[in-house]
C-alpha positions as CSV (number, residue, x, y, z in Angstrom):
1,X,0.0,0.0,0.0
2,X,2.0,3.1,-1.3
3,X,1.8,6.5,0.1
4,X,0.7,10.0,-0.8
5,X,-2.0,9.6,-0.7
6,X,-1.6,9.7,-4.5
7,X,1.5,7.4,-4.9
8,X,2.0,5.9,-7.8
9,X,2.0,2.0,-6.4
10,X,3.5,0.2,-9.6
11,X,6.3,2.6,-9.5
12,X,7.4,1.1,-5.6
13,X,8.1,-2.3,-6.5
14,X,11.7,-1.9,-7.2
15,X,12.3,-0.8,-3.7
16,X,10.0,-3.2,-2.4
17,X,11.5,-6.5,-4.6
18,X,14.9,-4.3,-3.4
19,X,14.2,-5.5,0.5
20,X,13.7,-8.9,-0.6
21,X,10.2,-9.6,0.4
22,X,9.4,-11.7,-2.9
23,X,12.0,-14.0,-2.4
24,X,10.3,-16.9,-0.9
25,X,6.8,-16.0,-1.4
26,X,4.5,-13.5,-4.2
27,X,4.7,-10.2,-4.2
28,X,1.3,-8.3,-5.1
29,X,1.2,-4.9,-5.9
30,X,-2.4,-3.1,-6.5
31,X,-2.3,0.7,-7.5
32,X,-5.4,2.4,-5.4
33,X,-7.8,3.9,-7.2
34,X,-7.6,7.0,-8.7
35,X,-4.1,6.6,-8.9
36,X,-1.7,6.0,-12.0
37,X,-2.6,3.4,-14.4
38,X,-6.1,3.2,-12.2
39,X,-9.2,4.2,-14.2
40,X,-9.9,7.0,-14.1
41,X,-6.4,8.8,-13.0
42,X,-7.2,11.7,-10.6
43,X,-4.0,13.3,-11.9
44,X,-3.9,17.2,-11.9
45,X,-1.7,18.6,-14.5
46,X,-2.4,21.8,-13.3
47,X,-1.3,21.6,-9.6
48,X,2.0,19.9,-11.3
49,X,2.3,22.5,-13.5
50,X,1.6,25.1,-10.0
51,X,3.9,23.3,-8.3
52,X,6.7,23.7,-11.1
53,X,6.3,27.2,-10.6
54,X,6.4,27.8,-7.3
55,X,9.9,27.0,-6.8
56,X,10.4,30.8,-8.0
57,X,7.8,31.7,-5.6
58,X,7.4,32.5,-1.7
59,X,6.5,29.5,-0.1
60,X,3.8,31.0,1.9
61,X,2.9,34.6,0.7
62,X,-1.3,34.4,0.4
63,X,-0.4,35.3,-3.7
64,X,1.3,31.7,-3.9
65,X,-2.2,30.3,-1.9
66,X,-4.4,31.6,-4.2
67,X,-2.5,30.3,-7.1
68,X,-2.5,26.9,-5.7
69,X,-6.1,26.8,-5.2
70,X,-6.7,28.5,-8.8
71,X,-5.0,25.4,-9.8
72,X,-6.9,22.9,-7.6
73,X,-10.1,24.1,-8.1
74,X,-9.6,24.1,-12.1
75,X,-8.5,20.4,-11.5
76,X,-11.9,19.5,-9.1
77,X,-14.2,21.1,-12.4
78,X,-12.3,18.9,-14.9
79,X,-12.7,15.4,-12.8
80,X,-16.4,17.2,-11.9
81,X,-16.7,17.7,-15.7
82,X,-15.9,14.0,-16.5
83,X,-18.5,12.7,-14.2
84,X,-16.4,11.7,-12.0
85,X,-17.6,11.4,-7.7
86,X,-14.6,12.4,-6.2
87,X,-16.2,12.1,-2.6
88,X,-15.7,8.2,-3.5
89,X,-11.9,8.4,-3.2
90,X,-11.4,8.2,0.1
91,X,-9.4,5.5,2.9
92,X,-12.8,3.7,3.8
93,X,-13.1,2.7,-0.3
94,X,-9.5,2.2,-1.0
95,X,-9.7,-0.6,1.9
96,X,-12.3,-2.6,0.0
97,X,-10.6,-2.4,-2.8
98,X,-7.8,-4.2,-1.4
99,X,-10.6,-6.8,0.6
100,X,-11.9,-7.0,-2.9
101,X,-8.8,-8.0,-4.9
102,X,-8.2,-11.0,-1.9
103,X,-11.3,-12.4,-3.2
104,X,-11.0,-12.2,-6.6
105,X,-7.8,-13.5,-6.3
106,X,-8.9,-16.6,-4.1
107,X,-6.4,-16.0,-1.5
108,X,-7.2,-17.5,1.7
109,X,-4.5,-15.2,4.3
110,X,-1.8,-12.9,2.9
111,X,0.7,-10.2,4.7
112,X,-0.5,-6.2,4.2
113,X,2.7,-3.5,4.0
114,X,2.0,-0.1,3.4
115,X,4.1,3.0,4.5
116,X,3.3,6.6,4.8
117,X,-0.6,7.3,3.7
118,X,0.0,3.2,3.0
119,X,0.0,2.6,7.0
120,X,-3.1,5.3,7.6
121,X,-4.9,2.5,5.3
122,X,-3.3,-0.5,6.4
123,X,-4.3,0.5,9.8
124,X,-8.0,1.0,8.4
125,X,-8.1,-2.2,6.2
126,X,-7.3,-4.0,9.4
127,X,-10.4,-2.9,11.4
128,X,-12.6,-3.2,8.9
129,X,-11.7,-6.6,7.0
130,X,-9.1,-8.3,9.7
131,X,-11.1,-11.5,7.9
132,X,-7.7,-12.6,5.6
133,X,-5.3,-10.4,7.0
134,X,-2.2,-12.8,8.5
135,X,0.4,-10.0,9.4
136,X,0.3,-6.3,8.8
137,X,3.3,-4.2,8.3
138,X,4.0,-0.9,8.9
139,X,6.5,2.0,8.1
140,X,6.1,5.2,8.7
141,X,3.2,5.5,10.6
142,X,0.1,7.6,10.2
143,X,-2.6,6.6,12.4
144,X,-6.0,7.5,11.2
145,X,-7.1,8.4,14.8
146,X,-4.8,11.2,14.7
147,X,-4.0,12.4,11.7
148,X,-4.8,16.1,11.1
149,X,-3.1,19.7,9.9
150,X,-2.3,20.5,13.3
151,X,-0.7,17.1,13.5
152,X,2.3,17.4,11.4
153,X,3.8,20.5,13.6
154,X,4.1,17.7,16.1
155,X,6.3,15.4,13.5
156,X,8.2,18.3,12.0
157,X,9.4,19.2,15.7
158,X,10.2,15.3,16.3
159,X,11.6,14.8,13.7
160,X,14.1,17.9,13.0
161,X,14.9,18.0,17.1
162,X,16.5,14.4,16.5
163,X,18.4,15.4,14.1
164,X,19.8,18.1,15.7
165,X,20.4,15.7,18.8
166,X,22.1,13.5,16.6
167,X,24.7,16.1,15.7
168,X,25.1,16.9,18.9
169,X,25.7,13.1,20.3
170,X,28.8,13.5,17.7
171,X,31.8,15.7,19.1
172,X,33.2,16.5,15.6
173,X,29.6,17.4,14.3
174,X,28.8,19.0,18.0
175,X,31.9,21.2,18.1
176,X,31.4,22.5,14.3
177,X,27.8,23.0,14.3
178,X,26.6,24.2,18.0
179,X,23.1,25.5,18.7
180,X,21.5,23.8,15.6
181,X,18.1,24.8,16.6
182,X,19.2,28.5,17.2
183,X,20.9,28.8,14.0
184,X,17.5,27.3,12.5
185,X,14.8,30.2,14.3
186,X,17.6,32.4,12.9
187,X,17.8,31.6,8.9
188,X,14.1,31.1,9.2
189,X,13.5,34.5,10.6
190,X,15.8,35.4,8.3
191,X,14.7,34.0,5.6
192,X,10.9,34.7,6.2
193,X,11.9,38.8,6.5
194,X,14.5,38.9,3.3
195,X,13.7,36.4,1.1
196,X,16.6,35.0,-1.4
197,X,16.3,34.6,-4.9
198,X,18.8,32.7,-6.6
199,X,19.2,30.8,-10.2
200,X,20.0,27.3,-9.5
201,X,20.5,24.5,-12.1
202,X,18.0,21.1,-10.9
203,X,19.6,18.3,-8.8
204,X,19.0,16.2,-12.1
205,X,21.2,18.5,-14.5
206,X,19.4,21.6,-17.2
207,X,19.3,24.8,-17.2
208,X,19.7,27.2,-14.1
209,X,15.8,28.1,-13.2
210,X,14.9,31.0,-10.5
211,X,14.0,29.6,-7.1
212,X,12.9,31.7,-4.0
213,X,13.9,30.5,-0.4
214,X,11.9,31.8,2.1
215,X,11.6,30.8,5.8
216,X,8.7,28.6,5.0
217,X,10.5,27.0,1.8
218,X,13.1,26.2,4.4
219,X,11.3,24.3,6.7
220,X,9.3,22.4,3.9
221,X,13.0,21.2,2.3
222,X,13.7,19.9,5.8
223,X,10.3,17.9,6.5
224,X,10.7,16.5,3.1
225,X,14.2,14.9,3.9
226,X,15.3,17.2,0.6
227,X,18.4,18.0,1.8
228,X,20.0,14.4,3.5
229,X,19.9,14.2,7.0
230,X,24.0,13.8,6.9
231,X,24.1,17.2,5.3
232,X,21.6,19.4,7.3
233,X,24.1,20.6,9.6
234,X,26.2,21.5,6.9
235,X,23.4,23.2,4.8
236,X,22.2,25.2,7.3
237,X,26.2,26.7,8.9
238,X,26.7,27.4,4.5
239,X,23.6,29.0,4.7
240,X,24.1,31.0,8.0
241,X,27.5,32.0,6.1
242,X,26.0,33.3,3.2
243,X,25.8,30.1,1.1
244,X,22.6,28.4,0.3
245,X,23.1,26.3,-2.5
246,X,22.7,23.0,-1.2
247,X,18.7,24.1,-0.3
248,X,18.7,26.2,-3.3
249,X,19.4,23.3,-5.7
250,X,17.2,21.1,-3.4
251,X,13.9,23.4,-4.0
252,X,14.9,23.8,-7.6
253,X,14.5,20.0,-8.0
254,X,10.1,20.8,-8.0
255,X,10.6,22.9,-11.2
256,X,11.0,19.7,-13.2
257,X,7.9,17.2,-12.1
258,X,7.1,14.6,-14.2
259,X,3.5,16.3,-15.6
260,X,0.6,13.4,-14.8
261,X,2.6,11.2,-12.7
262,X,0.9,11.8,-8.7
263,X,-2.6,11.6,-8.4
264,X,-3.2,15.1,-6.6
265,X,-7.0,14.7,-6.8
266,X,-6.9,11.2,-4.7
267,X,-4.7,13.6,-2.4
268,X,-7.7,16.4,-2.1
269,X,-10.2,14.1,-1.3
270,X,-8.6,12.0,1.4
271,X,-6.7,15.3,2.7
272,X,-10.2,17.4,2.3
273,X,-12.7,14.5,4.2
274,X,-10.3,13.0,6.2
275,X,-7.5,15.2,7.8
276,X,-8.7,18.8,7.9
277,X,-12.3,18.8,9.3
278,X,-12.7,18.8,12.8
279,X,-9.6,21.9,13.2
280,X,-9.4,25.2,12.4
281,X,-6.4,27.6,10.9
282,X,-6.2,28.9,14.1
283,X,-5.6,25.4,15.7
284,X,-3.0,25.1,13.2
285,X,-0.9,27.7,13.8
286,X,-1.4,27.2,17.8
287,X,0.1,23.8,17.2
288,X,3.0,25.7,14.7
289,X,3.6,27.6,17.7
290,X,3.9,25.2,20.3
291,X,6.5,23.0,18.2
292,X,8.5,25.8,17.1
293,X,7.8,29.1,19.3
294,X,10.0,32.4,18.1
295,X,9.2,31.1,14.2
296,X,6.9,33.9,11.9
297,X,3.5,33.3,12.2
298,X,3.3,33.2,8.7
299,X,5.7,30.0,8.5
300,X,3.5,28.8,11.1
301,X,-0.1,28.9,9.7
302,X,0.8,26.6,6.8
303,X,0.9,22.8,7.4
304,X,4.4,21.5,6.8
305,X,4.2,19.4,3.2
306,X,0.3,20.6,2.9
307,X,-0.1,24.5,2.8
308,X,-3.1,26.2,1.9
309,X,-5.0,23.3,2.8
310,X,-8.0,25.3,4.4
311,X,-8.5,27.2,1.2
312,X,-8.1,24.2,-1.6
313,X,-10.6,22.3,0.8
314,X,-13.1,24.7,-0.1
315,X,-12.9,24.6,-3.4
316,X,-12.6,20.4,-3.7
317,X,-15.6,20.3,-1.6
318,X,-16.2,16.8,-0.3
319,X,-18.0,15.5,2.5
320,X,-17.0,15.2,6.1
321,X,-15.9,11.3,7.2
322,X,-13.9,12.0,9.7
323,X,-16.9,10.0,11.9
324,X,-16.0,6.7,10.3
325,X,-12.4,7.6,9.7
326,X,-10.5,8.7,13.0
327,X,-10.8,5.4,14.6
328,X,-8.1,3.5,16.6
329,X,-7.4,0.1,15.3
330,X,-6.9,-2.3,17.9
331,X,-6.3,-5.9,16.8
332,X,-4.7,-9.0,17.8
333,X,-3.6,-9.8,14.0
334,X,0.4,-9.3,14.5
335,X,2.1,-6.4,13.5
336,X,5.4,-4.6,12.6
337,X,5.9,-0.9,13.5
338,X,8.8,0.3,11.2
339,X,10.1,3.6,11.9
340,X,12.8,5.9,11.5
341,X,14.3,8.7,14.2
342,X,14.5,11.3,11.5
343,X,11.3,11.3,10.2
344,X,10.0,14.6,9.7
345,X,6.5,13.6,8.1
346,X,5.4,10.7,10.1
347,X,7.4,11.5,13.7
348,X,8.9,8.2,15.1
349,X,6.6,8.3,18.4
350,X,3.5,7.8,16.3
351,X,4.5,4.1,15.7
352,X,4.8,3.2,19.3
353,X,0.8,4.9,19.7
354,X,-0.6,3.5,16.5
355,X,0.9,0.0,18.4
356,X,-0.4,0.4,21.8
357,X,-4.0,-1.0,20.6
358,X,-2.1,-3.7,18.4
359,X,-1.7,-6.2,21.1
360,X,0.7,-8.6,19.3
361,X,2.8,-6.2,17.6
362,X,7.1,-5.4,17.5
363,X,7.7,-1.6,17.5
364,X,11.1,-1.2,15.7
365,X,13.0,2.0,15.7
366,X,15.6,2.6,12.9
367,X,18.2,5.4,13.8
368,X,19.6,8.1,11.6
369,X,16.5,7.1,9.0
370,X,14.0,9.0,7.5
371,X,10.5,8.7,6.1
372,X,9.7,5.3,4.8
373,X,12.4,3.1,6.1
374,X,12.3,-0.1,4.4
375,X,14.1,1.0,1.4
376,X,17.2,3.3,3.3
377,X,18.0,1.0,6.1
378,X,19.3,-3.2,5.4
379,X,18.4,-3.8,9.0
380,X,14.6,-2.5,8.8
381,X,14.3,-4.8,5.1
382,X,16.0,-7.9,7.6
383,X,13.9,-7.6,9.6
384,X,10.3,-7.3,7.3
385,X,11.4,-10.0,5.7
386,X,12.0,-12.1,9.4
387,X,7.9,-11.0,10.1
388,X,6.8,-12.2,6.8
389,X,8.2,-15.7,8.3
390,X,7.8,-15.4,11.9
391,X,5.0,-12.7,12.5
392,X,4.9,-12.9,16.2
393,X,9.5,-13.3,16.8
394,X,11.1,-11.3,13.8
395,X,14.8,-11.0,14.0
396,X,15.3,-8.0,15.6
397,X,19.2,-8.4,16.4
398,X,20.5,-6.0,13.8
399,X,18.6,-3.3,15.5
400,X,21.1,-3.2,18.3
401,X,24.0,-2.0,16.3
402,X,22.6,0.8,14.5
403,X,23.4,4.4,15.2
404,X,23.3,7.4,12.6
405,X,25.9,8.4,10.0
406,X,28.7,10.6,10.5
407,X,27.8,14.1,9.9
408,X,29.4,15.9,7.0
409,X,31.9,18.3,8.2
410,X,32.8,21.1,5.8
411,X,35.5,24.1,6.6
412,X,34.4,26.7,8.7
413,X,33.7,30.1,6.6
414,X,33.6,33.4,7.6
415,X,29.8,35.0,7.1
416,X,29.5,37.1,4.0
C-alpha cells in the first residue's frame, strides 16, 4: 500500500523486490484507485504545472495560496466535468478495494505492508476486513485516529529535534555546528523577512531556473528529507554564512515534475474528508507555535508538506468522514511498526501509539532514518522480511548496532 496519498503503487516495487520480500513467497502490488494506471487517473496537471512554478515563488505569501487553489479548483471542475464522484476516493473505499482484490484473487490469508498514507490504510483495512489479513506491516506511521493539519507540527518538531540531537551526540559534528536549533529560528526569521532569490541548475542536470527560499521553503526542504539528514548541519552553517546552495538546488528539484505522474486529486479528497475537518487555521498555527515558538507566524499557519490546505478544501468540496475515519485500530492480528528517528512527516513516536492497541505487535526504531524506512536501512528490510516468516518473533538483532551516520563536516567560513 503506497503513500501520498496519491503514490504511484507500480512505480514502488523496485524498492520493495529491493528489500527482498518476494524471495520466498508472491509479491502483489495493487495501484489504489484513482491513482496512475487506475481508471480513471485523478492526476492534476495543473497543480503539477503550480507546483513547477512555485519554486520561484514565496512558499507562503497568500499570492502563492491563491494560485495553488486556482490550480486545484480548475483540477476539481475537470474530474467534476468528466462525471467523476470524487467524494468516493477516500481511505474507507481504498480498503475494500484491497478486501476486494483478496477475493478475486482466491487467496485465503496474505501479509498487508504499506508506508506513509500506506499505513493510515493499512491501519484501516485492518479494522474493517481483519477476515484474511495474516500480518500487517507498517513503516512510517500515520494513524487514522490522529492524523490532522495540526498534527504534522508535532512530526516536523520530532523529527528535526533528533536530528539536531544526533549532531550533537557527535563531538566533531557537536563542536562545528553548535546550537543547531538557534541557527535554524535564525535563517528562518531570516529567511521569512528577506527572502533569497537565486538561479540554480536542478539536482538532475538543465538549465539554471529561478528559485525563492523563504523561511517557509526552508522548513518544507527539511520535513521532506530534501536535503540528507548527513548534510543538514552543513546546509544550514553554509547557509548561516551566506551560502545556500545545497537548499537552493534542493527546491529547484520541483521545477522539473514529471507532468501526470501523482494523483493530486486522490490527495484532495482524502486530505479534504479525512484530515482537515474537525480543526481550524487557528488550531493550526497554535500547534506551529507550540513545536517551534519564536518562528513567523506566517511560517506557522501553513501545514508543513500541505499548505493552503483550508483554502483548496473549499474549493474540492467533499464530505465530512472524519466519523468513520479517525478510529483507533486495535487488533490481535500481529504487526510490525517500522520507523525511523528522522522522520519529519510521520514523527517516530507515532508508531509506538498506533501499536499500543495492536496487542501482538514489535515496534522497531531505525536510527539516523527518515521517512519510509524499508528502502534506506538493510536492518529495517532484515527484519520485514524475518515477520513475513515469523510474525509474532522477527529478527530484531540487527537493530542493536545501529546508530546514525557521521555528519558531513565542511570548513568553517567566515559570514559574507
Amino acid at each position: 500500500m503506497a503513500g501520498g496519498p496519491g503514490g504511484d503503487a507500480f512505480g514502488d516495487m523496485p524498492f520493495v523486490i529491493g528489500a527482498g520480500v518476494n524471495q520466498d513467497r508472491d509479491l502483489i502490488v495493487m495501484t489504489q484507485r484513482g491513482t496512475l494506471y487506475a481508471e480513471p487517473n485523478l492526476a492534476c496537471p495543473e497543480i503539477d504545472r503550480f507546483n513547477a512554478e512555485s519554486v520561484g515563488l514565496r512558499y507562503d505569501a497568500p499570492s502563492t495560496g491563491r494560485r495553488l487553489v486556482r490550480a486545484t479548483g480548475q483540477c476539481r471542475d475537470r474530474l467534476a466535468g468528466e462525471g467523476i464522484d470524487l467524494s468516493a476516493y477516500n481511505t474507507t473505499e481504498n480498503a475494500a478495494d484491497f478486501a476486494d482484490l483478496r477475493t478475486a484473487l482466491g487467496i485465503h490469508r496474505w501479509n498487508v505492508y504499506g508506508y506513509s498514507y500506506g499505513t493510515d490504510l493499512g491501519l484501516t483495512y485492518l479494522r474493517r476486513h481483519p477476515q484474511g489479513v495474516r500480518s500487517l506491516a507498517i513503516d512510517s506511521v500515520v494513524p487514522p485516529q490522529i492524523v490532522s493539519l495540526p498534527w504534522t507540527w508535532d512530526s516536523a518538531q520530532e523529527g528535526i529535534d533528533t536530528i539536531f540531537a544526533a549532531c550533537a551526540a557527535q563531538p566533531a559534528c557537536r563542536n562545528r555546528y553548535p546550537n543547531l536549533s538557534r541557527t535554524l529560528t535564525q535563517q528562518v526569521r531570516r529567511l521569512e523577512a528577506h527572502p533569497l532569490t537565486v538561479m540554480t541548475p536542478p539536482p538532475a542536470g538543465g538549465a539554471p531556473v529561478r528559485v525563492v527560499l523563504d523561511g517557509g521553503a526552508l522548513v518544507n526542504l527539511l520535513v521532506g528529507n530534501a536535503v540528507p539528514a548527513v548534510d543538514v548541519p552543513a546546509a544550514l552553517d553554509e547557509l548561516a554564512h551566506g551560502n545556500p546552495e545545497r537548499f537552493a538546488r534542493a527546491r529547484a528539484a520541483g521545477a522539473t515534475p514529471v507532468i501526470g505522474e501523482f494523483a493530486h486529486g486522490l490527495t484532495q479528497s482524502v486530505a479534504c474528508s479525512e484530515w482537515v475537518p474537525g480543526y481550524s487555521q487557528a488550531d493550526l498555527l497554535a500547534a506551529g507555535r507550540r513545536a517551534f515558538p519564536g518562528w513567523p507566524d506566517s511560517v506557522l499557519a501553513q501545514a508543513p508538506q500541505l499548505p493552503f490546505q483550508h483554502e483548496a478544501c473549499r474549493v474540492w468540496n467533499v464530505p465530512d468522514r472524519t466519523r468513520v475515519q479517525r478510529v483507533t485500530t486495535v487488533s490481535n492480528v500481529p504487526a510490525l511498526v517500522l520507523s525511523g528517528t528522522f522522520d519529519a512527516k510521520t514523527g517516530a513516536r507515532w508508531g509506538a501509539y498506533a501499536a499500543r492497541t495492536l496487542f501482538r505487535s514489535t515496534t522497531v526504531l531505525i536510527p539516523g532514518i527518515g521517512h519510509w524506512v524499508v528502502p534506506q536501512s538493510p536492518c529495517a528490510a532484515s527484519v520485514l522480511t524475518s515477520f513475513l516468516t515469523r510474525p509474532t518473533a522477527p529478527d530484531t538483532r540487527c537493530v542493536a548496532g545501529l546508530a546514525p551516520k557521521p555528519f558531513t563536516i565542511v570548513p568553517a567560513l567566515e559570514k559574507s
